[in-house]
Rosetta silent file (secondary structure, phi, psi, omega in degrees, C-alpha in Angstrom):
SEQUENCE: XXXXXXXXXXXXXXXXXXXXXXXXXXXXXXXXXXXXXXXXXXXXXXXXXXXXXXXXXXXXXXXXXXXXXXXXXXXXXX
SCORE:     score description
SCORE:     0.000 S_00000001
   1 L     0.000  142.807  175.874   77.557 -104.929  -60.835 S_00000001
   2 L   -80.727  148.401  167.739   80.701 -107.240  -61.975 S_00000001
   3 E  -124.622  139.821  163.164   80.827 -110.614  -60.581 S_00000001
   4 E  -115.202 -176.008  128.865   84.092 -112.197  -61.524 S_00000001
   5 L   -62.368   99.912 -173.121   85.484 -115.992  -60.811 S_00000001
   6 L  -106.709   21.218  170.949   88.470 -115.984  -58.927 S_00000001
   7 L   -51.371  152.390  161.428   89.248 -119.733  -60.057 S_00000001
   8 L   -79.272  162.266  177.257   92.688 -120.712  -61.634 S_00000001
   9 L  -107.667  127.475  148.283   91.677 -121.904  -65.527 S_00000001
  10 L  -108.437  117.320  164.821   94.107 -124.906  -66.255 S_00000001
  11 L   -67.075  -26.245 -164.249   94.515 -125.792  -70.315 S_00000001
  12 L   -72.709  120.502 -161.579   96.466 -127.940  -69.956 S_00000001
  13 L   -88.367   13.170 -174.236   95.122 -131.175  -71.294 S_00000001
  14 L  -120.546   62.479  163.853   97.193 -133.936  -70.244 S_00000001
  15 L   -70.378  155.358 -175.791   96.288 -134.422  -66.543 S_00000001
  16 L   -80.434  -79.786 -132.152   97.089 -138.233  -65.010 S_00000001
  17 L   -86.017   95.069  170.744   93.520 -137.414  -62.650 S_00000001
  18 L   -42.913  157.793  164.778   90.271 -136.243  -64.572 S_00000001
  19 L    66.848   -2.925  171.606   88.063 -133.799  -63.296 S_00000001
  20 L   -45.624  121.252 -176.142   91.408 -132.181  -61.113 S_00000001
  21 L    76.964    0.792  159.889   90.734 -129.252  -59.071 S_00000001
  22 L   -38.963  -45.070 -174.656   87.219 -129.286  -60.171 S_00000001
  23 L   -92.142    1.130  164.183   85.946 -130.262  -56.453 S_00000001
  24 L   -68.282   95.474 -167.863   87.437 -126.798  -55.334 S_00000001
  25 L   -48.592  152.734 -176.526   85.016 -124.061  -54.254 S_00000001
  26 L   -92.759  164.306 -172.912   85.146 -120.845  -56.671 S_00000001
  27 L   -79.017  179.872  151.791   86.039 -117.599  -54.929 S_00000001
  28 L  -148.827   94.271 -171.034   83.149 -114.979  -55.681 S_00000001
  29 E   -77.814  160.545 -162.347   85.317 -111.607  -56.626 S_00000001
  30 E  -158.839  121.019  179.770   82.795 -108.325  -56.256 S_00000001
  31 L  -105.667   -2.297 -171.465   83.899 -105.186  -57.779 S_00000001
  32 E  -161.061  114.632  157.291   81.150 -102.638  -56.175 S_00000001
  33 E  -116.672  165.137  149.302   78.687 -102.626  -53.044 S_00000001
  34 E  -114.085  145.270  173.302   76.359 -100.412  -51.880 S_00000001
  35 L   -11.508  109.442  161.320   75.940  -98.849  -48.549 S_00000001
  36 L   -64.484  -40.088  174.804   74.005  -99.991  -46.126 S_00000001
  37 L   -70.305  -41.007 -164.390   74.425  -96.898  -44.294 S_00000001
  38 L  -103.010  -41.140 -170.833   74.328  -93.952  -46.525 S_00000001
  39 L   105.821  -20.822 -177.141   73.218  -95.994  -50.222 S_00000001
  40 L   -61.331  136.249  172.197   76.220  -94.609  -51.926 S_00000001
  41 E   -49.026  118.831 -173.037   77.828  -96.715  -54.915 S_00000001
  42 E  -106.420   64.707  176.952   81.233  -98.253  -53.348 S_00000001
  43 E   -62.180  163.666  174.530   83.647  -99.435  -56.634 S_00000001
  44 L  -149.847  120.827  154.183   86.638 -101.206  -55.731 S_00000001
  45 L   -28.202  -46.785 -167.426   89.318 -101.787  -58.888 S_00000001
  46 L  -116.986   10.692  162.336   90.788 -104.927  -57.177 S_00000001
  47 L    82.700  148.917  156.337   87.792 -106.727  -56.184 S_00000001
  48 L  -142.395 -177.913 -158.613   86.969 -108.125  -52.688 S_00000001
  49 L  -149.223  163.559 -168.276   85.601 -111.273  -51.213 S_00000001
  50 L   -86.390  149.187 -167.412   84.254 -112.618  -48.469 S_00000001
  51 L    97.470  -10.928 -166.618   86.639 -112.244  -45.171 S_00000001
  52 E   -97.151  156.640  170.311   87.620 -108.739  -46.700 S_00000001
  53 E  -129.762  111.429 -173.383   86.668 -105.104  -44.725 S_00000001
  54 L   -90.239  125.096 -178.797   85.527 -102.629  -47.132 S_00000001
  55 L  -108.694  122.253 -176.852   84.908  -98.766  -46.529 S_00000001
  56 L   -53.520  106.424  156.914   82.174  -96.898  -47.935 S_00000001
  57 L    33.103  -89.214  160.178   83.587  -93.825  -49.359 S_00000001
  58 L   -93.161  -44.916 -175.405   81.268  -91.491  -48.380 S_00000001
  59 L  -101.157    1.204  157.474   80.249  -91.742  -45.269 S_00000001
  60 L    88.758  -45.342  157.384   83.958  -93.367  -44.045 S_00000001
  61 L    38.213   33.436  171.858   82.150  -96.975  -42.882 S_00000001
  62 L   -29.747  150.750  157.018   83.811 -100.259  -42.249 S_00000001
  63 E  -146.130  160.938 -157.969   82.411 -103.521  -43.271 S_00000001
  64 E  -108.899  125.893  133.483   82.734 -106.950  -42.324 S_00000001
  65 E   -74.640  102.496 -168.610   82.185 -108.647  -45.890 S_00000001
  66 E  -108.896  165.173  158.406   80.491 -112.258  -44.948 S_00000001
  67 L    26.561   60.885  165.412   78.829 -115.075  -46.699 S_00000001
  68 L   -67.715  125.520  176.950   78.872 -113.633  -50.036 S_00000001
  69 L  -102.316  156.579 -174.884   76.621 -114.772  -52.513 S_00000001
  70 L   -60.090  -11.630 -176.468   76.644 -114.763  -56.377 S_00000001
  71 L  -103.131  -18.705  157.879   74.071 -111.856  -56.624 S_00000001
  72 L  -169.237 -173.497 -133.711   75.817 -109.493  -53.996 S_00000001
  73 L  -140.970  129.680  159.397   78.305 -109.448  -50.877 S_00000001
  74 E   -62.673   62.568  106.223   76.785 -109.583  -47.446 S_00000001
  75 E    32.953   81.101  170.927   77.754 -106.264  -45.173 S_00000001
  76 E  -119.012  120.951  172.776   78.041 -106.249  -41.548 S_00000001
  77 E   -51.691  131.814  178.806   79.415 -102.692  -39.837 S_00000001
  78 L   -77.113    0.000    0.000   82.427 -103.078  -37.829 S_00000001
């Protein structure tokens, strides 16, 4: 499974405030779950996140995607 970062990167190196935007929480982008109901592999191209509703595929599903963590996205059926 992909995990991405859905932080902005700034280069630029002449900020007035060190450490800016730093104290932001990162985003935690997810590119695949699996089912709870059926077990089937879910990809998703544009990534989702917690707050998002996801559909299994195969078996047609909603999910509630909640309190996503860095090792996989949390699943509750709508």
């Amino acid at each position: 499974m992909v995990v991405r970062d859905d932080r902005d990167v700034d280069l630029d190196d002449d900020d007035d405030e060190p450490g800016a935007g730093s104290d932001r929480p990162k985003k935690i982008v997810y590119s695949e779950f699996d089912c709870p109901a059926c077990d089937a592999n879910n990809p998703y191209d544009d990534g989702f996140s917690a707050g998002a509703i996801v559909r299994c595929m195969t078996c047609g599903t909603d999910f509630d995607v909640f309190e996503a963590t860095e090792r996989k996205p949390r699943l509750r059926e709508k």
